[in-house]
N, C-alpha and C positions, 0 to 999 in steps of 0.2 A: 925527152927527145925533141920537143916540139919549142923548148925554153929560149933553149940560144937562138932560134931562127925569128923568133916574135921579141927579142930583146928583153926579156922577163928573166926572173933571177931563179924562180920556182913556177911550180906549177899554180895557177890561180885558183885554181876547181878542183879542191883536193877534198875529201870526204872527211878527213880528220876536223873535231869541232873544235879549232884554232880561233880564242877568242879577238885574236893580230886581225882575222877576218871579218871580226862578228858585223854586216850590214846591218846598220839600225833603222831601218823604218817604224813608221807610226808606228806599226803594230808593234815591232821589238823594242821600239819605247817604252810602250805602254805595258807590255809583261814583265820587261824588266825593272819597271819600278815597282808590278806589285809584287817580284821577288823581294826586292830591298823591303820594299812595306812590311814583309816578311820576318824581317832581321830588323824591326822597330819595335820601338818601346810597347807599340798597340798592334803590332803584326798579329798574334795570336793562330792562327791558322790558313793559310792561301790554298787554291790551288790554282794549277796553270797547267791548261790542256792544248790540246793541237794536234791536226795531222801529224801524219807521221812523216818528217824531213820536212818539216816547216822552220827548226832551229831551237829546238826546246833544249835539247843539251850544250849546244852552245853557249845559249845562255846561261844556265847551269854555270859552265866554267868561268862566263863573267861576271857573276853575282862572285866566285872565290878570288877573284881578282882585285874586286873591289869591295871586302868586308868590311865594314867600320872595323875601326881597331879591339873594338869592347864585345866582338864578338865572337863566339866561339860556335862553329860548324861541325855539322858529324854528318857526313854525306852519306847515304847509300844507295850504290847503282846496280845493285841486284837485287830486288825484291822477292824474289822465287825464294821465301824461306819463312818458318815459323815462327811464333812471337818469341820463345825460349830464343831460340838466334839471331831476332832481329833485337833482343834487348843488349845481350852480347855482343852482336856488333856495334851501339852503340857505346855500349862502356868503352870497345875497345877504339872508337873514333876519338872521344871524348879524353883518352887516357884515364879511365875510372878502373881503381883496383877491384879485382872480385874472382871467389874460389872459381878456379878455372873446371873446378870436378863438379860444382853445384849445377843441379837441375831446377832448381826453385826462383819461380816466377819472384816470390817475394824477398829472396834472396837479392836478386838483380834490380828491384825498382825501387827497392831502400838503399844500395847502394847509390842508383843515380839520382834520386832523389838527395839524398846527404851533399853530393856534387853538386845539384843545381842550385841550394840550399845556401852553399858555400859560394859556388859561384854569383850569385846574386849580392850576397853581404858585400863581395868584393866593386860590386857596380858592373857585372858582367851580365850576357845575356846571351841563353846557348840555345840554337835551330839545330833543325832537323827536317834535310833536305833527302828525298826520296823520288828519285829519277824512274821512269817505267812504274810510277806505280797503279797502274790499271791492270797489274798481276799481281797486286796484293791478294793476299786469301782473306776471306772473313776474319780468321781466329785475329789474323794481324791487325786489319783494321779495327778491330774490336780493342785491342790493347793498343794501339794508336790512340783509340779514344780514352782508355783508360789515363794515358800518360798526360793529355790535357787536364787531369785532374789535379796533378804537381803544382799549385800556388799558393803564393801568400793570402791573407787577407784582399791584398790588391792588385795583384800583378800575377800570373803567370807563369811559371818559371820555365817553360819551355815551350819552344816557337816551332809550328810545322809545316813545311811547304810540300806538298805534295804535286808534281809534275807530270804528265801521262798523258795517253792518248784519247781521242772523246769517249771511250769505252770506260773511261775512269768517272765520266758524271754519271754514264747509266750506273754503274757501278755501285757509286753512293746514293743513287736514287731509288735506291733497294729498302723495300720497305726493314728489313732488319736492320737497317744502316741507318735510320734515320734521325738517330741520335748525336752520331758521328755529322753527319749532312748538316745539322743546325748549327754545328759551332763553328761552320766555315765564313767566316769573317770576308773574306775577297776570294772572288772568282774571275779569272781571265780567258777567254778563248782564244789561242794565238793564230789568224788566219794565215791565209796565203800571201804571196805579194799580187798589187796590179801587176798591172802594163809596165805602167813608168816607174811601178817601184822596181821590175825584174829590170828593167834599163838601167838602169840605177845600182842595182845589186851588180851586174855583170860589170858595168867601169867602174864600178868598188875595187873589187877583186885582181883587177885584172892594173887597175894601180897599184894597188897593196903589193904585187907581185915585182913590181917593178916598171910597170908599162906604163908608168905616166898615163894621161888622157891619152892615150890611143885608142881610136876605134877600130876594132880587130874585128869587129861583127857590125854587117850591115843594119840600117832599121829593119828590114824586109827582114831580113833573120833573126834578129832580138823578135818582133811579131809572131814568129815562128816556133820560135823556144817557150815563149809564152803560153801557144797555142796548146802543143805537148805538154809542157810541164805542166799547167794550172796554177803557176804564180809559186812550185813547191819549190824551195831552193836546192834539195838534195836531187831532185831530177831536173833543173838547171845546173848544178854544177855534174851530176852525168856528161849531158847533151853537150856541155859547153866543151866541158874535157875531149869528149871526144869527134867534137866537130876542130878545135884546134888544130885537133890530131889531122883529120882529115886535111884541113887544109894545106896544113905542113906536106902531108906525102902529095899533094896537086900542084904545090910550088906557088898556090893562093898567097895574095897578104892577106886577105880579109875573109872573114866566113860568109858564105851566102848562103843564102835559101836552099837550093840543092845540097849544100853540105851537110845542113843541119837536117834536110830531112832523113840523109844517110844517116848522118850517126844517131836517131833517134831510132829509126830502124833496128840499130846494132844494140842500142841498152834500152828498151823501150819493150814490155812485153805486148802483141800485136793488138790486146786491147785497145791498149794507148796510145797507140801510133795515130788516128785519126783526131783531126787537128780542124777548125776554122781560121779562115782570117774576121776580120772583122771589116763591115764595109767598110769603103772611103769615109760615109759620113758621118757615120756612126764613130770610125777612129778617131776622126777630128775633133768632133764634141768631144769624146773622152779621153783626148792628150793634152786637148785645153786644160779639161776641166782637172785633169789627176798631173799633167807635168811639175805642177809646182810643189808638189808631196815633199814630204820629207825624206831626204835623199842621203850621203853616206855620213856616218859618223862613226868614222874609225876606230877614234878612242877620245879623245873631247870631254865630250859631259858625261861621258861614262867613268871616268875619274875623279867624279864629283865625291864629296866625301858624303853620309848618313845623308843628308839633304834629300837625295836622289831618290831618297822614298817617298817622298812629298810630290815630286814632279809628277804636273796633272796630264798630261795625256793619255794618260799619266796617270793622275798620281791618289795619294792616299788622301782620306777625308774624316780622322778621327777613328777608325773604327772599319772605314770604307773604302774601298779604293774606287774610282767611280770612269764614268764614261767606258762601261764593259762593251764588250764586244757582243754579248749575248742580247741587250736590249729587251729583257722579259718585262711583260709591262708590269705596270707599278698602281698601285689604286691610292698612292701616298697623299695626303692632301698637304700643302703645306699653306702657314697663316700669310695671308692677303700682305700686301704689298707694295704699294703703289709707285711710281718712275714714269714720271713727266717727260715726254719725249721734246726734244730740242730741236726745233726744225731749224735749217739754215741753207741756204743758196747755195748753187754752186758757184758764184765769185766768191763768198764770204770761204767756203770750201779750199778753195786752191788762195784763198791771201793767208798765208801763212806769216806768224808774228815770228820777224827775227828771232833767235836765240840769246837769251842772258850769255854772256860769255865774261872772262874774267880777264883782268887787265892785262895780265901778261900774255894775252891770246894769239897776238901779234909776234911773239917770240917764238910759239910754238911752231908757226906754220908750216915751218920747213926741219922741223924738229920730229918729227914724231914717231919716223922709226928709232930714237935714242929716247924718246920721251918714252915708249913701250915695252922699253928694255928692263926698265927698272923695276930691281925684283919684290919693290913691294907692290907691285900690284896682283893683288893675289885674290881668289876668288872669294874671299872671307870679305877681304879688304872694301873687294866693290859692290857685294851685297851692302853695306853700307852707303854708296853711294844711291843705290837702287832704291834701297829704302828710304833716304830721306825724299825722293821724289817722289812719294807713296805718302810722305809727315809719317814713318813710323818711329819709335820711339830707339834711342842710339844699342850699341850691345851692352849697355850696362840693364838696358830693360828688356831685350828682345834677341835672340839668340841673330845671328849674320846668316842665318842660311834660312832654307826651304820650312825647315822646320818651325824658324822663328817667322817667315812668312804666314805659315798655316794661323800659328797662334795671334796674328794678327789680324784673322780671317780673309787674306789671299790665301794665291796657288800660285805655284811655280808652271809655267811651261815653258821646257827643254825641247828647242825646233832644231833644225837645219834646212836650210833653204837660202831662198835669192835674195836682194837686197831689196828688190820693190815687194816683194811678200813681208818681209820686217817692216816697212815704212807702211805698209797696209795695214796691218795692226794697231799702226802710231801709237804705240807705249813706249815709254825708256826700255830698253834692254842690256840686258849684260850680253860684250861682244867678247869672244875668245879667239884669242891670236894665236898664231902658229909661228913658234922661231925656232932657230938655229937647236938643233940638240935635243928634237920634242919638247923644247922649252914653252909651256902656256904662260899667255899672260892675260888678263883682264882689265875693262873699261867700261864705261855704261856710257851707252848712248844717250843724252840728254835732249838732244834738237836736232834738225834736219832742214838747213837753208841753203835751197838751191843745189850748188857742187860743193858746201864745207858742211860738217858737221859739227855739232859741240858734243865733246868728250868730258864725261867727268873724272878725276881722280883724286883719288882722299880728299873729297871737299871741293877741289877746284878744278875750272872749266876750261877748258882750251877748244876752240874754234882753229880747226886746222881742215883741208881740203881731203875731199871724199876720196882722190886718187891715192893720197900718199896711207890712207887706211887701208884701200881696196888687195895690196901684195900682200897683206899680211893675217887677210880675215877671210876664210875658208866655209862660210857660212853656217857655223855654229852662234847659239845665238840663246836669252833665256828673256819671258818676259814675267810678268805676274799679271795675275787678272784676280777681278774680284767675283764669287760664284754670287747668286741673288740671296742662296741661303745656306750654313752650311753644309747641310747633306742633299743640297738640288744643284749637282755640276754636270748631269747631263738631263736630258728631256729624249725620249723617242716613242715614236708610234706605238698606242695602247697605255699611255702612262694617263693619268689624272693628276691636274695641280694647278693651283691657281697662278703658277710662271708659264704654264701650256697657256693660259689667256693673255697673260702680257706677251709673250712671242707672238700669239693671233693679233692682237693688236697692233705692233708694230709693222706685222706684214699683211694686213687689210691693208688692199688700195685705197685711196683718199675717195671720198664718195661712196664706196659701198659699205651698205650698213653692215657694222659691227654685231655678230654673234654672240649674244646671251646669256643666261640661267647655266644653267650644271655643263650643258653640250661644249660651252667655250672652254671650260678648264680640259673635255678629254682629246686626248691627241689623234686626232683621226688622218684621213687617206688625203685627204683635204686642204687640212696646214704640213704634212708630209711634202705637198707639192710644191707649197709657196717658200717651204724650207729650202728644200734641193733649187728651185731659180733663185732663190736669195744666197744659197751658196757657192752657183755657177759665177753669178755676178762677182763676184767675191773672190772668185780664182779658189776657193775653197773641193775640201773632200766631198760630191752631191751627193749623200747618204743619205740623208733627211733626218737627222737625228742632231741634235743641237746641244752637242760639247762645248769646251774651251774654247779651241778657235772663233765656231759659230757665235756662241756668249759676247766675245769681245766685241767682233762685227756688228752685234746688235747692241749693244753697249753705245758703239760708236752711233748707228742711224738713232738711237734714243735720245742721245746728248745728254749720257747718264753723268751725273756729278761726281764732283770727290776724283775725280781719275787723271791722273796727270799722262799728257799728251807727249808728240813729238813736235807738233804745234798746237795752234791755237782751237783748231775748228774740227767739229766731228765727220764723220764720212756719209 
């Protein structure tokens, strides 16, 4: 009703989990790689919980969008059934033959079992994705557990990700369940969105639709929507749909405040109708500190092939998938370490060393929307480039992607964001273009001088002008960073480890003495705080918990070795 009058092609807030829509923020980053981790060679068991209408089935649909090819799926979205039925349904996902009149458990799991068997010899590897399941019965989860026991000598033969609501970790936190509980390999909690991520979700959507960057809704009312919803997207795209609505029948362009509190009114049961705003100053500190989040990612890196299970915001860790959302402390000690921090000025900071560039640079200049065209630059192609600015070894020794990062002991991290947030980082990056046709292309950022940058392509560099990349680069973006150890990619409050005292270290003020014996390695309320202003500074997520992002930043004030820049000098 409301379409043709806002210039939009479809309705932008529509309930159906259309993965055309899917908004990727951190969080839906990070779940959806430990889906894919899922669907990896060491996936073994996930699960992935969330409010309810936070996007867990949406997701769902883009993990089937983008399966490796070598994979085979047997989804189930009704869990309200018994083990005899739920092995049945999976034959019949699988296409696995079996007496349609048999009642026998053993009948059915020596059938898929022979399938997986088979599947396997072939270099295939088959998941088992199970949507709502925090209404599994016992009897099921117990033959869930059972079917983890299908492997070779070495491997596994079948992969299970289970999906559902937080009622799904009490669930398995059942002391009869506890056997099933151990073998879960990755856990994610998928939260809400902020402030700026619900900002961010709504002119997703609402260009997806058609509407270009138009602003259809005031700030005062995205604050508003926020208020109401709690960051859940399925009661933003309620409030959203039906404040449109309102607006359209007021003769409104834009949604205000008053709109939106009507139409939350009208879908909103009176529980939830009461709302704060957030003061002035308090909003200003936290649009500073969260605006620069990571914002749409339509479809981009979500099209990444197997890799995508690696990605660390991510991403997988051998075994792990890490920087959870849960932060249960850790009493893990890991072996000592040592990283000589590199102190440097701030002139030495800002004299950035020109960029290598290659002879033909000068040709490019004015080239580069034809130099971007060409279709081998392809994302295989320029992990290649990435890596040789890492010295890793060519694809004849190390696979071109995420994976072959991991075994190199990097991580991939999959952003979107601004161009001074990428330059913040100062690591080479893979940039991803957007042309004509939904045509992707790829280039690694090599250097950063002034207004040009140096681009690398199979091997060679071109120095051409930040304008003429800027129509074409939509702020998708991948860096690599290197963890301290393999299984230490994030740190937070309650954890023990002797990286908890190199982060104290480096964020001790100069002059006050350094903290000690056992107390330095644990994460207290303490270094929580000097985390969170070390990450305000930083333009960073103030959590206090010292991920990827955090890692690099300190990386950077360390003046850690081995790390190739975008210049010369640390931050």
């Amino acid at each position: 009703m409301y379409t043709h009058y806002f210039g939009l092609k479809e309705r932008p807030f529509s309930l159906a989990p259309d993965p055309h829509y899917l908004f990727m923020s951190a969080r839906h980053q990070e779940a959806l790689a430990h889906l894919l981790y899922g669907t990896g060679e060491d996936g073994g068991f996930v699960a992935l919980t969330g409010e309810v209408g936070t996007g867990k089935t949406t997701l769902c649909h883009c993990l089937l969008e983008q399966l490796p090819e070598d994979v085979d799926m047997a989804l189930v979205l009704n869990p309200r059934m018994n083990a005899l039925e739920l092995l049945k349904s999976l034959c019949d996902e699988l296409r696995i033959s079996y007496p349609t009149d048999s009642h026998s458990l053993k009948v059915l799991v020596d059938a898929l079992n022979s399938h997986l068997l088979s599947a396997h010899a072939k270099g295939r590897r088959t998941v088992v994705m199970i949507d709502e399941a925090q209404n599994l019965s016992f009897e099921v989860l117990e033959q869930i557990r059972l079917l983890t026991n299908l492997e070779t000598t070495r491997t596994k033969l079948l992969h299970i990700i289970l999906v559902g609501q937080p009622e799904l970790n009490q669930l398995l936190e059942q002391e009869n369940l506890r056997q099933l509980n151990q073998r879960i390999t990755a856990r994610y909690y998928l939260e809400p969105l902020s402030l700026s991520e619900t900002s961010a979700y709504i002119r997703h959507r609402i260009s997806v639709s058609g509407g270009g960057h138009a602003s259809l809704f005031t700030t005062s009312s995205i604050r508003a929507i926020y208020g109401y919803s709690k960051g859940i997207p399925r009661i933003i795209n309620n409030i959203c749909d039906r404040a449109l609505l309102g607006a359209y029948s007021r003769g409104h362009q834009r949604v205000n405040t008053g709109v939106v509190r009507k139409a939350a009114e009208e879908v909103l049961p009176q529980s939830r109708r009461r709302t704060r705003y957030l003061r002035p100053a308090l909003l200003l500190s936290t649009t500073i500190a969260l605006s620069l989040l990571i914002g749409v990612v339509a479809g981009g890196f979500l099209q990444w092939p197997q890799s995508s299970a690696h990605i660390e915001t991510s991403a997988a860790d051998t075994g792990k998938i890490v920087e959870k959302k849960e932060h249960q402390p850790h009493n893990q000690e890991q072996p000592a370490t040592t990283q000589e921090p590199e102190k440097r000025s701030k002139a030495e900071m800002q004299a950035a060393t020109a960029p290598e560039t290659d002879a033909r640079a000068e040709e490019h200049n004015a080239n580069f929307a034809e130099l971007i065209t060409n279709p081998d630059h392809t994302l295989k192609a320029t992990f290649g480039d990435l890596f040789s600015q890492w010295q890793l070894p060519d694809a004849a020794v190390v696979k071109h992607d995420c994976t072959g990062a991991e075994e190199s002991g990097l991580r991939c991290l999959a952003l979107h964001g601004t161009w001074q947030q990428m330059v913040d980082f100062n690591r080479p990056a893979i940039l991803e273009f957007d042309l004509a046709g939904n045509t992707k292309r790829y280039t690694t950022l090599v250097a950063v001088n002034g207004d040009h940058v140096t681009l690398q392509f199979g091997g060679k560099r071109y120095q051409v002008p930040r304008e003429q990349v800027a129509p074409f680069w939509h702020g998708n973006y991948m860096v690599l960073w290197k963890p301290p150890e393999p299984n230490v990619t994030y740190l937070a409050p309650g954890m023990r480890s002797p990286w908890v005292e190199w982060v104290r270290e480096q964020l001790t003020p100069a002059g006050e003495p350094m903290q000690s014996g056992a107390g330095a390695r644990y994460y207290d309320a303490r270094l929580k705080q000097r985390v969170t202003a070390f990450q305000r500074a930083r333009r960073l997520l103030p959590d206090g918990v010292v991920g990827p992002r955090t890692f690099i930043h300190l990386n950077n004030k360390a003046g850690t070795a081995g790390v190739p820049r975008l210049d010369s000098t640390t931050d």
